[in-house]
DRENGUKE-36245 format. One record per atom (N, C-alpha, C, O, CB): residue in one letter; x, y, z. Coordinates in steps of 0.001 Angstrom, whole numbers, plus 500000, padded with zeros to 6 digits. Glycine has a CB too. Layout:
! residues N
AXYZ ...
***
This chain:
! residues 180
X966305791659116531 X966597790245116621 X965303789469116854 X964496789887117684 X967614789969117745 X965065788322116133 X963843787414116482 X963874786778117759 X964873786236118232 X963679786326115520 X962469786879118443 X962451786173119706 X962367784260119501 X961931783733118478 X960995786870120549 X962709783749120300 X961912782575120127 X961085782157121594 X961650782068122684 X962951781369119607 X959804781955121384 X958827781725122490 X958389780231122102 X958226779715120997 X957494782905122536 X958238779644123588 X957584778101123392 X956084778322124201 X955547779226124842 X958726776624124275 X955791777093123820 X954027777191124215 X954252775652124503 X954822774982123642 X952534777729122714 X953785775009125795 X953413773865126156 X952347773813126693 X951928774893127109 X954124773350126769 X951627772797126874 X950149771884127828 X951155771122128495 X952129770426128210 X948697770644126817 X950399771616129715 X951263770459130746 X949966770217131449 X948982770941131297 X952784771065131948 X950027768691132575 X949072769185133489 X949349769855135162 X950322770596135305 X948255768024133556 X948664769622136087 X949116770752137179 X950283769937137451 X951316770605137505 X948045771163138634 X950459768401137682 X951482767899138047 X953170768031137337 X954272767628137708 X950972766760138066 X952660768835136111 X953934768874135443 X954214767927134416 X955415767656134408 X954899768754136329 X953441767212133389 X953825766330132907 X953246767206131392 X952558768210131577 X953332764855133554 X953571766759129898 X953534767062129213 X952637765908128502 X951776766175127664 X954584767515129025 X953010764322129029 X952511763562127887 X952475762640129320 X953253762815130258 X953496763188126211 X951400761625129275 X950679760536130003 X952278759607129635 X953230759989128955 X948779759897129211 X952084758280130389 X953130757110130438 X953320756514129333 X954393755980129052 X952851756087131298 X952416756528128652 X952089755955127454 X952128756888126055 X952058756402124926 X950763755419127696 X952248758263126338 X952395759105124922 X951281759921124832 X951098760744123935 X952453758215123550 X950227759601126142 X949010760185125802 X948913761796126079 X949684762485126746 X947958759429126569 X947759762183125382 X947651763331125732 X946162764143125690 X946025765350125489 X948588763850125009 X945226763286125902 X944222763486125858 X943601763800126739 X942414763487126819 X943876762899125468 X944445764765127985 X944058765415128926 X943844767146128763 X943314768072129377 X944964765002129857 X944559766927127628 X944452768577127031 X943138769131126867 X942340768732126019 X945066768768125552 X942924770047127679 X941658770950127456 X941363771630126265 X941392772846126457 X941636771935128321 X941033771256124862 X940901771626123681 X939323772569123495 X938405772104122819 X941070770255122843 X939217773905124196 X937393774344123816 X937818776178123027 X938851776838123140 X935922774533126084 X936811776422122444 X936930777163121477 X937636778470122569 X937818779557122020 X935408777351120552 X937936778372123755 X938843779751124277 X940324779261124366 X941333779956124487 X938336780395125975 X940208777794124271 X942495777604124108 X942417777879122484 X943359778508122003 X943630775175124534 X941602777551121811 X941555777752120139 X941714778745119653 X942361778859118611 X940533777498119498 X940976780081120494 X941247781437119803 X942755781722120941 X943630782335120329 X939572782840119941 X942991781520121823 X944473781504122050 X945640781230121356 X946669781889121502 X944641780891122781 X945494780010120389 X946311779350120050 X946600780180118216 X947711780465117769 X945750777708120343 X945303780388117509 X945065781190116477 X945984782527117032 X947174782557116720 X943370781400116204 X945478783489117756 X946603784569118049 X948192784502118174 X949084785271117815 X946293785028119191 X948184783403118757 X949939782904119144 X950570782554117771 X951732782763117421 X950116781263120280 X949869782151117278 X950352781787115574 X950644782377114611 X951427782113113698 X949678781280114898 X949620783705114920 X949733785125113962 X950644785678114478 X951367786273113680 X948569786176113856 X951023785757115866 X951902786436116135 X953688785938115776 X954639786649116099 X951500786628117443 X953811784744115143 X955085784165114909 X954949783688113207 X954007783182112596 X955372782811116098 X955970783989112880 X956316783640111207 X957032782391111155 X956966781939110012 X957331784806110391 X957840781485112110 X958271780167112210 X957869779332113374 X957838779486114595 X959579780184112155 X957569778376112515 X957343777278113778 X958538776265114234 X958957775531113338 X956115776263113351 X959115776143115477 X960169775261115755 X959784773807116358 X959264773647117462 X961050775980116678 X960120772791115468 X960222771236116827 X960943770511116652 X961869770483115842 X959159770164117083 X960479769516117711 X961694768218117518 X961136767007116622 X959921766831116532 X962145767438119172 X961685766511116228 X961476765310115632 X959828764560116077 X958996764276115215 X962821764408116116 X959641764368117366 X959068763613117496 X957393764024117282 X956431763443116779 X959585763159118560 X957644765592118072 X956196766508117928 X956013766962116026 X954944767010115418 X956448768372119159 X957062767169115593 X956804766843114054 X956450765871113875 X955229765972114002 X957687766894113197 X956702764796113622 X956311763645113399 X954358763552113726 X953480763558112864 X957376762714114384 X954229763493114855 X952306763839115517 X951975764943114654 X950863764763114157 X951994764533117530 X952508765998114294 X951799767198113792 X951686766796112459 X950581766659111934 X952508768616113981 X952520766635111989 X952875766190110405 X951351765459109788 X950683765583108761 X954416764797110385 X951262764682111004 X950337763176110874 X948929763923110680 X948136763792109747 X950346761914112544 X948858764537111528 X947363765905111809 X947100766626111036 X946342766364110102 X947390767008112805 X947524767462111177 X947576769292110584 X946847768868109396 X945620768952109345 X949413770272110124 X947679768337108272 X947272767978106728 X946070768138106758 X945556769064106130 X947554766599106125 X945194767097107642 X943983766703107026 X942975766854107894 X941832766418107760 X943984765422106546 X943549767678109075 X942570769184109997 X941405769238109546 X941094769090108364 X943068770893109774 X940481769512110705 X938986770325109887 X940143772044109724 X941009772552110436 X936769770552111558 X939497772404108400 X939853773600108273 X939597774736109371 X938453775171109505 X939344773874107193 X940346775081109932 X940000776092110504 X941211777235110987 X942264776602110910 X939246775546111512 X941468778408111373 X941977779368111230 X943649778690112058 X944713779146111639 X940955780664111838 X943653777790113018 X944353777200113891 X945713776552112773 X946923776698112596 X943301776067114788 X944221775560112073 X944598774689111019 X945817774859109868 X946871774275109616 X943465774599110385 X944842776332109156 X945601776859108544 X947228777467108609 X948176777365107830 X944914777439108392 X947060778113109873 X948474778252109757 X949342777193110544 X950531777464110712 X948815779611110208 X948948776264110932 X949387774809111056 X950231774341110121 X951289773769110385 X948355773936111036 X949625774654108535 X950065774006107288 X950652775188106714 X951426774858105815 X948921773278106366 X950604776214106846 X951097777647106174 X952774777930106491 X953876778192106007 X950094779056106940 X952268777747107280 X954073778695108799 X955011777727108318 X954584776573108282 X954000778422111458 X956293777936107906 X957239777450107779 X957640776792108890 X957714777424109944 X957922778171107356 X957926775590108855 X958455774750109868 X959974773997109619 X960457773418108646 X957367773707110066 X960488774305111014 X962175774177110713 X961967772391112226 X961437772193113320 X963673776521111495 X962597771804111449 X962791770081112447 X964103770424112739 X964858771009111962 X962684768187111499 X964404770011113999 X965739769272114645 X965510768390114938 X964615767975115675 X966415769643115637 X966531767775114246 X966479766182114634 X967854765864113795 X968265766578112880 X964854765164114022 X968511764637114276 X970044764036113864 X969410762492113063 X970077761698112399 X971348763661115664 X968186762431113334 X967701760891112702 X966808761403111831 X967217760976110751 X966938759658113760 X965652762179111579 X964984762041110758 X965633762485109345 X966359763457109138 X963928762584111177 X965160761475108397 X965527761629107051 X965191762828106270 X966057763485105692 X965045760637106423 X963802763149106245 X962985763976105155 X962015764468105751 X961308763672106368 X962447763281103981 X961738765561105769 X959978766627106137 X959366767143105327 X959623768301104998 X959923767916106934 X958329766403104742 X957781766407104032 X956339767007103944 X955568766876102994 X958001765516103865 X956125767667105066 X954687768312105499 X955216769609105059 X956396769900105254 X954077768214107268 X954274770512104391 X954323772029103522 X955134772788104122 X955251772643105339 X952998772908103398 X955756773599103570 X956930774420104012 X957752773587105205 X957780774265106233 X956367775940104580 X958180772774105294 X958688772316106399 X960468772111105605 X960768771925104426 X957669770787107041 X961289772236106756 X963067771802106539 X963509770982107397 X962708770917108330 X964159772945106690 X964353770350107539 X965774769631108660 X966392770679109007 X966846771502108212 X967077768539107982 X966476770751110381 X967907771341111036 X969425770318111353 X969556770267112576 X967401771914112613 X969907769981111054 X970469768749111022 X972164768942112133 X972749768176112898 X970666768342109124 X972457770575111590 X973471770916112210 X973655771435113829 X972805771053114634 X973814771720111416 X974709772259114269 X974739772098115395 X973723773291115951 X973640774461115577 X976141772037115808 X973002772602116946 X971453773355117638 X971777774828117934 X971025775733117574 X970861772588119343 X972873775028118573 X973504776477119211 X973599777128117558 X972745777872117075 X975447776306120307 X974748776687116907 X974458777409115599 X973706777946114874 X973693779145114595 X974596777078115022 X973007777125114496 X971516776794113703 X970283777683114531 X969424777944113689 X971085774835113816 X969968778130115611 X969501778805116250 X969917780377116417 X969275781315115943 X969531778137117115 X970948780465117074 X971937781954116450 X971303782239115085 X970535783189114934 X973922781629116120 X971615781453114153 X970920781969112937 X969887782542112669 X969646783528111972 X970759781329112314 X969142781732113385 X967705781932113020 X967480783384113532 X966804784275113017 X966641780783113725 X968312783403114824 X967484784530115302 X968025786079115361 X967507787135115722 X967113784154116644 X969509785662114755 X970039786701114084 X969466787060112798 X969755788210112466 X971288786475113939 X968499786212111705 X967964786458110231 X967137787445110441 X967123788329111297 X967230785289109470 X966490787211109616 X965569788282108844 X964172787566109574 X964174786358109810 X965667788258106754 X963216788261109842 X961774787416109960 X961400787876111786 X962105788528112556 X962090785178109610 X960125787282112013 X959392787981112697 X959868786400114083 X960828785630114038 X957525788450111854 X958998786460114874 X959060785970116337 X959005784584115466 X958618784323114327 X957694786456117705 X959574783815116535 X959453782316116387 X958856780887117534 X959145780988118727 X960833782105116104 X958351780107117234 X957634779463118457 X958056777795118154 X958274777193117103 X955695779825118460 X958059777445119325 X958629775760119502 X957520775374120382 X957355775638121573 X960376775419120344 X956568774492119323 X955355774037120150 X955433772549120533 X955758771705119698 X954008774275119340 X955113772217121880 X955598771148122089 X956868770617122352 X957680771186123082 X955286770747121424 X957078769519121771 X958859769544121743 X959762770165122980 X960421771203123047 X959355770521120425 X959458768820124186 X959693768798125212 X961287768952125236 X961983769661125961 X959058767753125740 X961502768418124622 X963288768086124833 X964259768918124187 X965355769252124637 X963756766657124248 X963699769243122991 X964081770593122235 X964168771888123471 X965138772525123881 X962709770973120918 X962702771944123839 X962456773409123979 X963767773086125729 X964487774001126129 X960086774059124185 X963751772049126240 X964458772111127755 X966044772245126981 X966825772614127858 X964147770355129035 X966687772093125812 X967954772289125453 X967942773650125192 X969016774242125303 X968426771470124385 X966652774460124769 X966947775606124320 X967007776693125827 X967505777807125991 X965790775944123102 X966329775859126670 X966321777116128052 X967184776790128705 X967210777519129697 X965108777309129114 X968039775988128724 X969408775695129485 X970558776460128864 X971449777053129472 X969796774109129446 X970359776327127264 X971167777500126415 X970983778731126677 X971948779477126508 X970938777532125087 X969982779178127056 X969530780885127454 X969052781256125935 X969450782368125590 X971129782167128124 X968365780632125062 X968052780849124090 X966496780583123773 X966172780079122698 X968907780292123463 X965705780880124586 X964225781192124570 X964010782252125815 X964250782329127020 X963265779720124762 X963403783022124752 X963095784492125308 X961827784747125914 X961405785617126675 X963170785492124254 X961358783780125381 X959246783931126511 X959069781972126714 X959321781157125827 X956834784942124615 X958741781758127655 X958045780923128015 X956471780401128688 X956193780323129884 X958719780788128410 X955889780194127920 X954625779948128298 X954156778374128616 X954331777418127861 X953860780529127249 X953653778360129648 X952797776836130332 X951779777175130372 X951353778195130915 X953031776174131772 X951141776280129735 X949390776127129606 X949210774854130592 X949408773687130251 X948675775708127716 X948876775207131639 X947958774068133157 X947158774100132644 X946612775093132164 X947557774386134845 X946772772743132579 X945663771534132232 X945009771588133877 X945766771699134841 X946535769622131642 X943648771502134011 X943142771958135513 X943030769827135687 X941964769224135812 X941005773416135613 X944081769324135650 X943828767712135982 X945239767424136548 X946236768098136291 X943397766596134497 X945187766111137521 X946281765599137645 X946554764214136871 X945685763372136644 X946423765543138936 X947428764154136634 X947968762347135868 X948345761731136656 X947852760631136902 X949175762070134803 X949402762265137350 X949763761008138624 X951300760669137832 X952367760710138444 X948305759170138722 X951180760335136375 X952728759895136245 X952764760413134759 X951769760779134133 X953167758027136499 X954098760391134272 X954101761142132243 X955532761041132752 X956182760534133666 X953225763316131440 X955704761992131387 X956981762624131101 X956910764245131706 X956220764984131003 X957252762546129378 X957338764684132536 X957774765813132985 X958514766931131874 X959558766776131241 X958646765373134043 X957569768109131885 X958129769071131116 X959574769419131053 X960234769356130015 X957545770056131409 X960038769794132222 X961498770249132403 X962561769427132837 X963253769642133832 X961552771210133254 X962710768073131724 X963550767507131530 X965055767333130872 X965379767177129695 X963015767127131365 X966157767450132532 X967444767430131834 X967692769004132347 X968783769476132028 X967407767053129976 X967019769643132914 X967584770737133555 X968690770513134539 X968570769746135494 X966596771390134167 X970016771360134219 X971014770412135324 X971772771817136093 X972829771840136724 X972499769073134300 X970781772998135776 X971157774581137097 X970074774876137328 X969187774327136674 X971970776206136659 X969770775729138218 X968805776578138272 X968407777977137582 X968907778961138126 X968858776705139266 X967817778149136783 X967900779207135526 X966480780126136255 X965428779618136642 X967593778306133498 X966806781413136280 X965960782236137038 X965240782994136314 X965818783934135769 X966551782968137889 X963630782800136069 X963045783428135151 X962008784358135884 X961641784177137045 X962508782478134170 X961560785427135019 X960426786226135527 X958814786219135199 X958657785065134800 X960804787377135237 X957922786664135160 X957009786436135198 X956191787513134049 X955881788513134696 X956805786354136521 X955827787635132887 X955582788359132150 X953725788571132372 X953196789681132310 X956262787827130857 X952754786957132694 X951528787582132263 X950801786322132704 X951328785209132706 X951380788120130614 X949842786519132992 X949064785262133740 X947826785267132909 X947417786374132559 X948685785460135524 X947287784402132606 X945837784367131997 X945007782995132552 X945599781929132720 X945960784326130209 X943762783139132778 X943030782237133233 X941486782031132441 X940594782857132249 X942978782583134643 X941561780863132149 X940565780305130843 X939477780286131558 X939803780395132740 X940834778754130057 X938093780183131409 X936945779481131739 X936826777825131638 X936005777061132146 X935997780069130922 X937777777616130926 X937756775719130925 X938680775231133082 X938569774379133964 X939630774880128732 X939406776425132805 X940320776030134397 X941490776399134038 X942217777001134828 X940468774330135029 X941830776137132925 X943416776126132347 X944141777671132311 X943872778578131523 X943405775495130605 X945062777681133325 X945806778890133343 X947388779165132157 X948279778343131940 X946211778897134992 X947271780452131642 X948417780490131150 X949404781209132083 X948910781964132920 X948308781028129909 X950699781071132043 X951625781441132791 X952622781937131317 X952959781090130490 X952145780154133961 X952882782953131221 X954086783884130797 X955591783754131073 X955338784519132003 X953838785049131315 X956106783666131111 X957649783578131727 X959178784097130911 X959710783308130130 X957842781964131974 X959557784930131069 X960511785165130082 X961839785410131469 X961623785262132672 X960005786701128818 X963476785901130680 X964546785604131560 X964386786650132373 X963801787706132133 X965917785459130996 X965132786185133706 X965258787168134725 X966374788286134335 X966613789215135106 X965615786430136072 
***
């Protein structure tokens, strides 16, 4: 059965995106880069929501080339979303139907691991479902003070374990997490 794993930047306070949408607190240096290149090879679909499609869509295209890049624009990308019309960035589809369904699918098919990058609101519907199997937080070594909070709309306490810790030279720790 295919896994599905998410990958977020948060910072230590927990926020995903500044008050304003920002996100230019993200520690971007060539050791989250060769992180991010491995995590990519290691998954054959990319999962998001509407909105982080939408930012990526805008990017990726016209990237400096580079190995990140590439499979940025390569990896099949599946959207959920009930509003967006058309996805029109390379290999990309609509998920349009119901999320629980449409997911079952996926991960009952054919094909290798799957990842939901970003896509705050997506990825908090999918861990309330019990339907993400690794979770990873990338700490940003900064505080914001105020954003949007990663784990939004959590309404139990869902008990996870601890798979793998990694710690960057920029500050930025990864944290592992899959179900208890």
């Amino acid at each position: 059965m295919r896994r599905i794993l998410v990958s977020n930047l948060i910072s230590l306070d927990g926020f995903y995106e500044g008050p304003n949408d920002e996100i230019d607190f993200f520690v971007i240096d060539q050791e989250f880069l060769a992180y991010a290149a491995a995590m990519l090879d290691s998954v054959d679909t990319i999962l998001f929501g509407r909105k982080t499609y939408e930012h990526m869509a805008a990017y990726w295209p016209t990237a400096p080339a580079d190995a990140v890049a590439q499979k940025m624009n390569s990896l099949p990308k599946i959207v959920f979303s009930k509003t967006l019309q058309k996805a029109d960035w390379n290999n990309s589809r609509l998920a349009k139907d119901d999320l629980v369904e449409e997911v079952n699918k996926l991960k009952q098919g054919p094909g290798g691991d799957m990842v939901v990058l970003g896509s705050a609101t997506l990825a908090s519907q999918l861990l309330q479902l019990g339907l993400i199997d690794e979770y990873r937080v990338l700490i940003n070594p900064v505080l914001i003070g105020s954003g949007k909070p990663l784990f939004r709309g959590i309404t139990e306490r869902i008990k996870v374990k601890l798979l793998a810790t990694r710690s960057l030279a920029s500050g930025m720790v990864i944290l592992s997490y899959g179900k208890a």
